[in-house]
N, C-alpha and C positions, 0 to 999 in steps of 0.2 A: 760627620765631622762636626764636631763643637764650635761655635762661633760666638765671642760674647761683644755686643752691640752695645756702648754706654751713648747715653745721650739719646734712648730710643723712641722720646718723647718730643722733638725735638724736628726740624724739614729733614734732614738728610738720615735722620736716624729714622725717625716713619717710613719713609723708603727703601732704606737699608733691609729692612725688620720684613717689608713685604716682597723686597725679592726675592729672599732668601727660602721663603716659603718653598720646602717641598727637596730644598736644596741643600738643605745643613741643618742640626739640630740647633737653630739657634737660642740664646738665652738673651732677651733683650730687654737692659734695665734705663729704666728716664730717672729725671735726676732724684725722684724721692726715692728711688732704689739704691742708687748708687748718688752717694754729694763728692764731686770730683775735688772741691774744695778740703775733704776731708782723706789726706794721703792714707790713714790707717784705715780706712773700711775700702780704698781702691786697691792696696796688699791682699785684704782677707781678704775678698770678695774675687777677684780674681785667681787667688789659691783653693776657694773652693769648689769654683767653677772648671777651671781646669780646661781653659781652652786653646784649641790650635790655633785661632785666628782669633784677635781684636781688632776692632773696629770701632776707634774712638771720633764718634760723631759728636761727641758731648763738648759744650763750650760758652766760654761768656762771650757773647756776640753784641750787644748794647754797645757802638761803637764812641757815640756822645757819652753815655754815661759811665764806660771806661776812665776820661777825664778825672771823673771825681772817685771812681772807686780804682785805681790803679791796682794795689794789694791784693783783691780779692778776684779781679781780671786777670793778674798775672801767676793766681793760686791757681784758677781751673786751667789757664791758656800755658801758663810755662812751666808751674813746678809740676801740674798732675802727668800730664804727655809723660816726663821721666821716670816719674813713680810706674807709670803703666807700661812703658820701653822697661826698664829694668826686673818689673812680675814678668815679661812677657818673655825676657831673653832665660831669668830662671826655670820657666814653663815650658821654653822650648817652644814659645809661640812666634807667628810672625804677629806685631802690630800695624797695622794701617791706621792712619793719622794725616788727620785734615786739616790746613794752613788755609793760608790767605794770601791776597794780592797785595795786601796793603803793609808787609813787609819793604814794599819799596815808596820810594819817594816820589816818583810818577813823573818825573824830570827827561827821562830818556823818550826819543823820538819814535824809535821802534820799538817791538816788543820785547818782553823782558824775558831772559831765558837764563836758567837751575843758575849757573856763576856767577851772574848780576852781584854789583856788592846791593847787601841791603842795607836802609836807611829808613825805616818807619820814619812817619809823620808823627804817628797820633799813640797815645797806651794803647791800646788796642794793635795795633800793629807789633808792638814791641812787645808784647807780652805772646804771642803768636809766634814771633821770632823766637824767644826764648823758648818755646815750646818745642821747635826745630831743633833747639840746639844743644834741649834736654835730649830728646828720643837720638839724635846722633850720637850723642856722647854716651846713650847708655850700652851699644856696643851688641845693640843684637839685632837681629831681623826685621826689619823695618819698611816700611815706602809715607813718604811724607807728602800729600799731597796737594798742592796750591791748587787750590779755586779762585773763582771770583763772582761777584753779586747773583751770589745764591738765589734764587727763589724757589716757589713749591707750591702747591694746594692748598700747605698747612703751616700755620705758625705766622710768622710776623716778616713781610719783607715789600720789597717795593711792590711786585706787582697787584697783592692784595689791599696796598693800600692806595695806590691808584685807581683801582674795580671800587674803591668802598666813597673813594675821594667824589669819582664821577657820577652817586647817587643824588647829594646834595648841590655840587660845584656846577654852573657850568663854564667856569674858564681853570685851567688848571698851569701855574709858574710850575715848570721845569729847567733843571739845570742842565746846559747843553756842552760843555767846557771839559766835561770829565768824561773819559773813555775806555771800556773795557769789555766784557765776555759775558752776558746775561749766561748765567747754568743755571739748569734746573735742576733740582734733588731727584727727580726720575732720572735725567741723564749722568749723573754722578752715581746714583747706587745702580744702575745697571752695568757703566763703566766698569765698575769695582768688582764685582760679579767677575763681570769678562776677564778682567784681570787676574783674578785669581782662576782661573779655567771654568768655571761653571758655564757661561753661558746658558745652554737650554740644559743644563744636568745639573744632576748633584756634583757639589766641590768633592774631590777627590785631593789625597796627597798629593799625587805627581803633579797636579795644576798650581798647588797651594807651594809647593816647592820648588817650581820655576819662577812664580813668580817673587820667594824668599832669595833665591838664586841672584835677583835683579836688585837687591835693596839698594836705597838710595832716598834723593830727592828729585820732584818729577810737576812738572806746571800739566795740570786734570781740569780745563775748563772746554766749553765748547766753542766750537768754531767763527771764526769773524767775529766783528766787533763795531760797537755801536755809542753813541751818547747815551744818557739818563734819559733824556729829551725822547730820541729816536727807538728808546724800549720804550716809553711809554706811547709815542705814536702807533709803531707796533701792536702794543695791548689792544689799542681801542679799534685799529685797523683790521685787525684780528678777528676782536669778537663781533666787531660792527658786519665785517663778512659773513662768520659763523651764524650771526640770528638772520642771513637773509638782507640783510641794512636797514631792518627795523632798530636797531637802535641808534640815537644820536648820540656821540662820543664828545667831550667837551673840548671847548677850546685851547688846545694847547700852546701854550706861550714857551720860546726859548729863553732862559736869563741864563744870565753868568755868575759864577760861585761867590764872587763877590757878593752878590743880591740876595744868596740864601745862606748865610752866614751859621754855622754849626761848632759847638765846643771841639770838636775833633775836626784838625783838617784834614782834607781826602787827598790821594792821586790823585793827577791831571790824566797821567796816564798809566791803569791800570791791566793795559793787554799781555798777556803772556805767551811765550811760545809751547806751542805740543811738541815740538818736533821730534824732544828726546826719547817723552812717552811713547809717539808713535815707529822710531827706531828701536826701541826697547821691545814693546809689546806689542808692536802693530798695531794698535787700541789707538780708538780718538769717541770723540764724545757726541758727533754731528754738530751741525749747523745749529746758531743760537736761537732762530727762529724756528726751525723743527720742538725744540724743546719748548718753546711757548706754544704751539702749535696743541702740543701733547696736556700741557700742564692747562690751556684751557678749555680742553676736551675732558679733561678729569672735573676739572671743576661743575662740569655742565650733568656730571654723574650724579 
């Protein structure tokens, strides 16, 4: 089965690309392959590729410097998704399509769950909305899936720059005020796997079809939840076990968002509920500290 992986350059797309291994013919393009900004070469390129499943991992993620580039965040994050939902319904493809937490305002007590009204904070958030509400509207095969504070092995995110901060620092200001779901790009591209029936096989129709069966929108993060603060205690409690406790992890200070002032504001509260995913498809993503667990055992490769 053909699978075509945009953004494969990318946390979630380097992941995507190596589970698939062995499982699907996949074609996986990063962004000099594929510029998502540019609607006419995501038409052709998807019409020459001819696949049953996309998997648009690809995205402007720069959540500060959304602020200044609004235009070009809302080219990749809301008009490309519809350009790729609209090749895919023509292709007869399902699309799978990756969102964000920060769709919402962060204001609600509990967790946020699929009917929430949403209210971005920040461009970035709102151009991620939009991207939702292209691939809905474009009226084909779809699963839309909310994440939240990504991380991975690879690429740019909190917990590599926490590992890089603790070479030089030893006190480290974290914001403890905001609250949400650390995912790892291993447990989101395995999730996704699973979702579509692969598991330990190659995707198959029938799998690819039940889960086209289920389209929708669907909150894909891992389990429980934590401060910024409390991931990064985490990281260092972590690795400080993993070497044995030969290493010193630095001093971690709690502040409040107030104290770490960013062109984009965040949720306060970014938690989501699984519950629909895993009424859907049984599917959940484990525990949030399993996937650090994972992701810094990869790192030690």
């Amino acid at each position: 089965m053909r699978v075509l992986v945009t953004g494969a350059g990318g946390q979630v797309g380097t992941e995507l690309a190596r589970a698939l291994e062995g499982r699907a013919d996949a074609v996986c393009l990063d962004r000099a392959a594929l510029d998502l900004a540019d609607p006419g070469a995501i038409a052709a390129r998807v019409r020459e590729i001819r696949p049953r499943v996309i998997l648009n991992a690809a995205a402007y993620t720069a959540v500060d410097r959304a602020q200044t580039e609004p235009d070009l965040a809302h080219a990749v994050n809301g008009v490309a998704p519809g350009v790729l939902a609209a090749e895919a319904r023509r292709a007869g493809a399902l699309l799978v399509h990756f969102s964000t937490d920060y769709v919402f305002d962060g204001t609600k007590h509990t967790a946020y769950v699929e009917g929430d009204p949403t209210a971005p904070l920040n461009a970035y958030g709102a151009s991620k909305l939009a991207g939702e509400q292209a691939v809905a509207a474009a009226g084909g095969e779809h699963l839309v899936l909310r994440t939240s504070w990504v991380y991975g092995p690879h690429g740019r995110n909190f917990l590599l720059t926490m590992l890089k901060l603790a070479e030089t620092r030893p006190e480290l200001r974290v914001v403890d005020d905001q609250r949400g779901a650390p995912t790892s790009s291993c447990q989101i591209a395995r999730g996704v796997v699973a979702m579509l029936g692969g598991g330990e096989r190659p995707l198959d129709e029938a799998g690819v079809a039940r889960a086209a069966s289920a389209s929708g929108l669907y909150h894909f993060t891992a389990a429980g939840e934590t401060t910024w603060h409390g991931f990064a205690r985490a990281i260092f409690e972590l690795r400080r076990a993993r070497s044995g406790g030969s290493l010193v992890p630095p001093r971690l200070i709690a502040i409040p968002s107030s104290e770490f002032p960013t062109p984009a504001r965040r949720p306060a509260n970014s938690v989501l509920s699984n519950a629909l995913l895993k009424a859907t498809f049984g599917a959940h993503l484990g525990p949030w500290r399993e996937g650090l667990e994972e992701t810094l055992s990869a790192l030690e490769r």
